[in-house]
C-alpha positions as CSV (number, residue, x, y, z in Angstrom):
1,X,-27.5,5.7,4.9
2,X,-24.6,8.1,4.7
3,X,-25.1,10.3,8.0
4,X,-24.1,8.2,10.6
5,X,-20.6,8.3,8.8
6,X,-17.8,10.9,9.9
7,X,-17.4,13.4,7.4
8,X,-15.7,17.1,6.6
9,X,-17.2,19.9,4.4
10,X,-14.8,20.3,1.2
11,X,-17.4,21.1,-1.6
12,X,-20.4,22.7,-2.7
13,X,-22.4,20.2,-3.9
14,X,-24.1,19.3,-6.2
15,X,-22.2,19.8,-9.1
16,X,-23.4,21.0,-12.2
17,X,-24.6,19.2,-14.6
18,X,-24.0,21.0,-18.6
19,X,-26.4,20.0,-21.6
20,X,-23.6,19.6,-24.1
21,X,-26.0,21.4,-27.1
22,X,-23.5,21.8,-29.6
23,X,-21.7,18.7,-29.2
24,X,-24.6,16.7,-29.3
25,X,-25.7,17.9,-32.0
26,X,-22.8,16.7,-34.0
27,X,-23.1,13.5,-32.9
28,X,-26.5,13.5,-33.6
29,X,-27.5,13.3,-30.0
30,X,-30.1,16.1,-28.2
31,X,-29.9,14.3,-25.2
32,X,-25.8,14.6,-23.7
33,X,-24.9,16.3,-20.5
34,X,-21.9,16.2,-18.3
35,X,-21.9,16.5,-14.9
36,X,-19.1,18.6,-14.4
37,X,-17.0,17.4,-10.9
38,X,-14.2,19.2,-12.5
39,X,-16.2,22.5,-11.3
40,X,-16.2,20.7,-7.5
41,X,-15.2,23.8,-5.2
42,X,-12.2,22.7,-3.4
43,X,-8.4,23.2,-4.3
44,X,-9.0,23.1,-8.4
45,X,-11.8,20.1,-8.3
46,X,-11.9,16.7,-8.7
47,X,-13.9,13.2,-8.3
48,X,-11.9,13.0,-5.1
49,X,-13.1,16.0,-3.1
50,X,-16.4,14.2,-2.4
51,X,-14.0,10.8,-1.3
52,X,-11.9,12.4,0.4
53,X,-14.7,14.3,2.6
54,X,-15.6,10.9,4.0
55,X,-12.5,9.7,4.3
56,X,-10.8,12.9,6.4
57,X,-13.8,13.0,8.0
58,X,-12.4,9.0,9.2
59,X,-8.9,10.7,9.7
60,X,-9.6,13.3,11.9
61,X,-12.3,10.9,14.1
62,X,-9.2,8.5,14.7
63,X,-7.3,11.1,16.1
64,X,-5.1,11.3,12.8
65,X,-2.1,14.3,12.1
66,X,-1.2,13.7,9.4
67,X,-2.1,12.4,6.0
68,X,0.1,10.2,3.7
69,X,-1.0,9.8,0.0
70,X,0.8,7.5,-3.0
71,X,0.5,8.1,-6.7
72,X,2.3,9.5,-9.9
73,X,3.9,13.0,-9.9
74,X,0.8,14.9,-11.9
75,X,-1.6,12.7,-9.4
76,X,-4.8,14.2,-8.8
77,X,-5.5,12.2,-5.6
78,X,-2.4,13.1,-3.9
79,X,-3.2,17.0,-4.8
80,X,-6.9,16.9,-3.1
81,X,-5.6,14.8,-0.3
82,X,-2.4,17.4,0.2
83,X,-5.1,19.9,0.1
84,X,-7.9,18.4,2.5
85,X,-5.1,17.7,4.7
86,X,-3.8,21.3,5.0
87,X,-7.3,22.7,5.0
88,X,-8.2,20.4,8.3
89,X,-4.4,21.3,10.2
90,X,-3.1,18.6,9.2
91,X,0.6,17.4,8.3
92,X,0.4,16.4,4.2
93,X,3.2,13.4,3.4
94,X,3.0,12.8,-0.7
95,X,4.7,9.3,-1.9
96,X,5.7,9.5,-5.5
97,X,6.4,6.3,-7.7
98,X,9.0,8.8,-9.7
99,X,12.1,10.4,-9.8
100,X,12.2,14.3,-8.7
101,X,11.0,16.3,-10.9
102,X,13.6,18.8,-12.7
103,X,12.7,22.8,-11.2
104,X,10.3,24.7,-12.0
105,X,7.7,22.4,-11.0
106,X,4.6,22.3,-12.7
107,X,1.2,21.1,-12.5
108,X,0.0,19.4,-9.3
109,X,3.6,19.6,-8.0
110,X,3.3,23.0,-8.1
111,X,0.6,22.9,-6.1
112,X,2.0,20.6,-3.7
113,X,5.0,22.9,-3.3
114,X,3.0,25.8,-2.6
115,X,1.3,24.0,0.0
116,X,4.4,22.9,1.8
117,X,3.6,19.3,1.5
118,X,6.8,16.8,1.9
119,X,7.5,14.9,-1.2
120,X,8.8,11.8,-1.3
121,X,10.0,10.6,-4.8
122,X,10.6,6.6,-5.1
123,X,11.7,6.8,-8.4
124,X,9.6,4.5,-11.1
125,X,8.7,1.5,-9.2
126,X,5.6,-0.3,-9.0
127,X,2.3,0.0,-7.2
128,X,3.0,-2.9,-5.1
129,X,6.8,-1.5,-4.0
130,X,5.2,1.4,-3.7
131,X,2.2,0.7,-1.2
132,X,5.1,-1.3,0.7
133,X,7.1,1.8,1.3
134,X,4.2,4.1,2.3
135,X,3.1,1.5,4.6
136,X,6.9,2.0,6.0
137,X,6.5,4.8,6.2
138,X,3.8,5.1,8.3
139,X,5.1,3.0,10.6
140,X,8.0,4.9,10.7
141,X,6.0,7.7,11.6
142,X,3.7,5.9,14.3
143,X,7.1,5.2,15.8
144,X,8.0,8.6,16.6
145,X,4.8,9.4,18.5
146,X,2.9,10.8,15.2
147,X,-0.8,9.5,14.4
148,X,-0.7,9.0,10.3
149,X,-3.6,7.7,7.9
150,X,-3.1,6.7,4.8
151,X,-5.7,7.7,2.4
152,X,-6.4,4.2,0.2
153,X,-8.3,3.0,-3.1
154,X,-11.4,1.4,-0.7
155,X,-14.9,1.5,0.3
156,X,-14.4,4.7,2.7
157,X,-13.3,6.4,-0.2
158,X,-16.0,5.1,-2.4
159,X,-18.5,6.3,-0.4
160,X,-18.0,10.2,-1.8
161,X,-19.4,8.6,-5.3
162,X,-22.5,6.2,-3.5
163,X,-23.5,9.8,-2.6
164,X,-22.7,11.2,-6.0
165,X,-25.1,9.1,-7.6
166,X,-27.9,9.7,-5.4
167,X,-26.6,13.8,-6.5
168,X,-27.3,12.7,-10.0
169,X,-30.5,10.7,-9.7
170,X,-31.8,13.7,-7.7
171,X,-30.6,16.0,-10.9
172,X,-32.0,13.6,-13.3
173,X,-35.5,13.9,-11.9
174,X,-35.6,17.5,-13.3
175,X,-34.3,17.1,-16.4
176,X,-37.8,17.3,-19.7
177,X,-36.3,13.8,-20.1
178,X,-34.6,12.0,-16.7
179,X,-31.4,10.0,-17.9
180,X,-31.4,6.9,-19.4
181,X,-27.6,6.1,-19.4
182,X,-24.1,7.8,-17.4
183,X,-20.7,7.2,-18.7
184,X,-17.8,7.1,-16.1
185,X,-14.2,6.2,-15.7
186,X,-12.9,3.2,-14.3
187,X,-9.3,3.4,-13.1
188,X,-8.6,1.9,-9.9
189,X,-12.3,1.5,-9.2
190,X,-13.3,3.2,-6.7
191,X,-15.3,5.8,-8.3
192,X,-16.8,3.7,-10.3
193,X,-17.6,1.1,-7.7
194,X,-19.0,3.9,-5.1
195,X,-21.4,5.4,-8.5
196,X,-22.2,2.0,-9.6
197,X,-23.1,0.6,-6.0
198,X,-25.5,3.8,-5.4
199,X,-26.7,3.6,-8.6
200,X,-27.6,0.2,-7.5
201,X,-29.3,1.4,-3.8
202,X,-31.7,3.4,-6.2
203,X,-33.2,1.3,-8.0
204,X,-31.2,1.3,-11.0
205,X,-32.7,4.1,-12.9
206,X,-29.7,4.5,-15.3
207,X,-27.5,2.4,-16.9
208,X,-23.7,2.7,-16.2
209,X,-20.9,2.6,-19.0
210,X,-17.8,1.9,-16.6
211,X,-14.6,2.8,-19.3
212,X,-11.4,1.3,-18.4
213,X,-8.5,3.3,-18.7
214,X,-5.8,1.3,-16.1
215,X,-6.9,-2.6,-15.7
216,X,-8.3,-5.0,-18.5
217,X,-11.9,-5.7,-17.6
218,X,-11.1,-9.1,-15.7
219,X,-9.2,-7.2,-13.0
220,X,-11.5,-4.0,-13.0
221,X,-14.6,-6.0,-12.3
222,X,-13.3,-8.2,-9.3
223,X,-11.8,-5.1,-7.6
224,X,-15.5,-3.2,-8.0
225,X,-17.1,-6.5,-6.7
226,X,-14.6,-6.5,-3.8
227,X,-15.4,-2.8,-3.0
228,X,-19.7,-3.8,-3.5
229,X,-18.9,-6.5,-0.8
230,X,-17.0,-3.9,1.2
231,X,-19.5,-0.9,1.1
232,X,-21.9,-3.5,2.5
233,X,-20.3,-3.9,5.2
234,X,-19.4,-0.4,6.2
235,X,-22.7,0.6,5.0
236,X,-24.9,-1.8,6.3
237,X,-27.0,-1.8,3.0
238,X,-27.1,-4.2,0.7
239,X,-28.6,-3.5,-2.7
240,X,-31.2,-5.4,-4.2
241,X,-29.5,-5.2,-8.0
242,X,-26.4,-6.5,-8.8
243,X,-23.3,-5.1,-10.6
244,X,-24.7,-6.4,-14.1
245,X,-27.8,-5.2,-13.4
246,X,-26.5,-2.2,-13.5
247,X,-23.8,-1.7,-15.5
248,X,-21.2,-2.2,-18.4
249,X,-17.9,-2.6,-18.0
250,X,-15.8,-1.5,-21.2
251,X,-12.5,-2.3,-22.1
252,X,-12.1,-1.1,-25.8
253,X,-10.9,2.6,-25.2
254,X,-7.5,2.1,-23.3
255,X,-5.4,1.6,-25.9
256,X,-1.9,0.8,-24.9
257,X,-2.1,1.1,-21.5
258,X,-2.6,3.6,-18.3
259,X,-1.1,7.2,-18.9
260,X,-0.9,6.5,-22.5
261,X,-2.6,8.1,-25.6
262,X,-4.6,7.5,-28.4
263,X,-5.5,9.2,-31.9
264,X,-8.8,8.8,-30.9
265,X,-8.9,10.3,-27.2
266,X,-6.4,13.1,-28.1
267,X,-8.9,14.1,-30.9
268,X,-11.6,13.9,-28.0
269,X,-10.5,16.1,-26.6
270,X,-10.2,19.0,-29.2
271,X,-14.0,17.5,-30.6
272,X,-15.1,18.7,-26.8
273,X,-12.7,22.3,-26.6
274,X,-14.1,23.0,-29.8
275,X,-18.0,22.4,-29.4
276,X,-18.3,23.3,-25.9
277,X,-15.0,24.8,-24.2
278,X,-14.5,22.3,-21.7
279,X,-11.1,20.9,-21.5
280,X,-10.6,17.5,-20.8
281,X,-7.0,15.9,-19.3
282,X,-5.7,13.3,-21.0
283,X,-5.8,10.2,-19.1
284,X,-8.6,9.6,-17.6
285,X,-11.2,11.6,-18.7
286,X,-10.4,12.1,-22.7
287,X,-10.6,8.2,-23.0
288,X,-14.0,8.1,-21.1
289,X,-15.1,10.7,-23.7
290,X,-13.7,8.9,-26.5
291,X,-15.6,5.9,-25.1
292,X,-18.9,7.8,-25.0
293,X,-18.8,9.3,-28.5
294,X,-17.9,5.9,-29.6
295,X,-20.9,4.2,-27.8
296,X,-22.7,6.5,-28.9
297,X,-22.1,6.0,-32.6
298,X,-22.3,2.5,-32.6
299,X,-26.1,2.8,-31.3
300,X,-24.8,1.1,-27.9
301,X,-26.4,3.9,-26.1
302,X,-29.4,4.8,-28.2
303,X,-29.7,8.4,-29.6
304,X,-33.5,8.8,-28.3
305,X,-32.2,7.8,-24.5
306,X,-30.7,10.8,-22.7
307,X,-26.8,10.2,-21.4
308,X,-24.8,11.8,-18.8
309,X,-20.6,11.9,-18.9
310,X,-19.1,12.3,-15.8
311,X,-16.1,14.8,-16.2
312,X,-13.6,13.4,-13.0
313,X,-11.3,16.6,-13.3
314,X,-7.7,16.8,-12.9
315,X,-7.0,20.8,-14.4
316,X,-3.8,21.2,-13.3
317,X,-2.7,17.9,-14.5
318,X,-3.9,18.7,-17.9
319,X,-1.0,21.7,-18.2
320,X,1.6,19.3,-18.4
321,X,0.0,16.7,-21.0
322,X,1.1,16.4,-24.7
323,X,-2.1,17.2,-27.2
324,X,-0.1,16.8,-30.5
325,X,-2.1,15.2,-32.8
């Protein structure tokens, strides 16, 4: 379905996928494993090295030279882009919604700096002021000659997880006992509308726990829907299951909000480091976590059916997080 689509080489796939022994057996659980994208081989790892292989791979068939990308300071998107972009000659343009960060830079701004990408820093305004000013300047840029693509929360993006979930179905298939459930973030929703959607185009032989971490539930599921609709058109597939038939969309672990902590996914973290020494960041992936021990627990996914946690990545971010409990 896939190999009619542009596309560049970034990782090694697939990615592994850990039996979590020890922890499980805390939690009572034989059957936990994580499939580790934080291990992807490109530029520290990430869910967005197998997006963004699709989506440079769109870039570079446009005729594109550079590559703009919009997000926090510590954004993991905007350090994968940065770095597809430089490995593919291209110029790398990163939009902040932030003030400059005081020197030395740390995290993925460090990255960013040793890369030579041009920063932009916005100071803290909103998505929507800030999708306005990269689409300035992009035009901006278009106006002196250069050929800029913005890399964007849609279904050419979502496409690097449709294929990630046919890597995991594929993975499952060896496994004493294949998996019966997959636990995976939902933040703007692209990774979990490109996993969920190939989840659907194979039959639906898992069940996926979608965690919210950025949008109540409401908002989450209408922008997965909109990206279903939009990966049928791009794709030209159209599954035979539906969102619901597939998955569960849970909004229980966010807590206050996006970026913020909990007691519960800051001890989640330190449950995982000290079981299995895997480190975890603390926005996305320590409340997805939280959310699986939880559902686990409370019998939501069973203890006799097998369950996979997808670990997103985002090292570098996770050297400039607070883990005070």
């Amino acid at each position: 379905m896939l190999n009619s689509l542009p596309r560049v080489s970034l990782g090694d796939w697939p990615t592994p996928l850990h039996h979590l022994e020890r922890y499980g057996r805390w939690l009572g659980h034989s059957g936990i494993y994580m499939k580790r994208d934080d291990l992807a081989t490109f530029a520290m790892g990430g869910n967005k090295v197998c997006s963004l292989e699709f989506q440079i791979g769109e870039a570079l068939a446009l005729g594109a030279d550079t590559v703009i990308a919009a997000g926090g300071l510590q954004s993991n998107q905007c350090r994968l882009a940065m770095a597809a972009a430089r490995k593919y000659g291209l110029n790398a343009v990163a939009v902040h919604n932030a003030p400059r960060p005081s020197s030395p830079w740390q995290g993925n701004m460090l990255l960013h700096q040793l890369m030579g990408v041009e920063s932009i820093f916005l100071g803290p305004v909103n998505e929507t002021a800030r999708g306005n000013r990269v689409r300035d300047i992009a035009a901006q840029l278009a106006a002196l000659g250069k050929h800029p693509y913005v890399v964007e929360q849609n279904a050419q993006g979502a496409l690097g997880y449709v294929n990630a979930a046919s890597e995991l179905v594929e993975q499952s298939a060896t496994l004493a006992t294949p998996l019966k459930h997959v636990v995976i973030v939902g933040a703007m929703g692209g990774t979990a509308a490109g996993f969920t959607f190939g989840t659907a185009i194979a039959g639906s032989p898992f069940k996926v726990h979608v965690i919210s971490v950025e949008y109540e539930v409401p908002r989450l599921r209408s922008i997965i829907e909109e990206l279903w609709s939009d990966l049928v058109n791009l794709t030209g597939c159209s599954p035979e299951h539906s969102l619901d038939d597939v998955a569960l969309l849970h909004g229980d672990y966010m807590g206050p909000g996006y970026g913020v902590s909990t007691p519960e996914s800051v001890q989640a973290v330190y449950d995982l480091a000290q079981r299995e020494a895997i480190f975890v960041e603390n926005v996305y992936n320590s409340k997805t976590l939280w959310g699986a021990s939880d559902l686990i627990k409370r019998g939501v996914i069973p203890k006799d059916e097998t369950v996979c946690i997808i670990n997103t990545g985002g090292t570098p971010a996770f050297f400039t997080q607070d883990f005070a409990r």
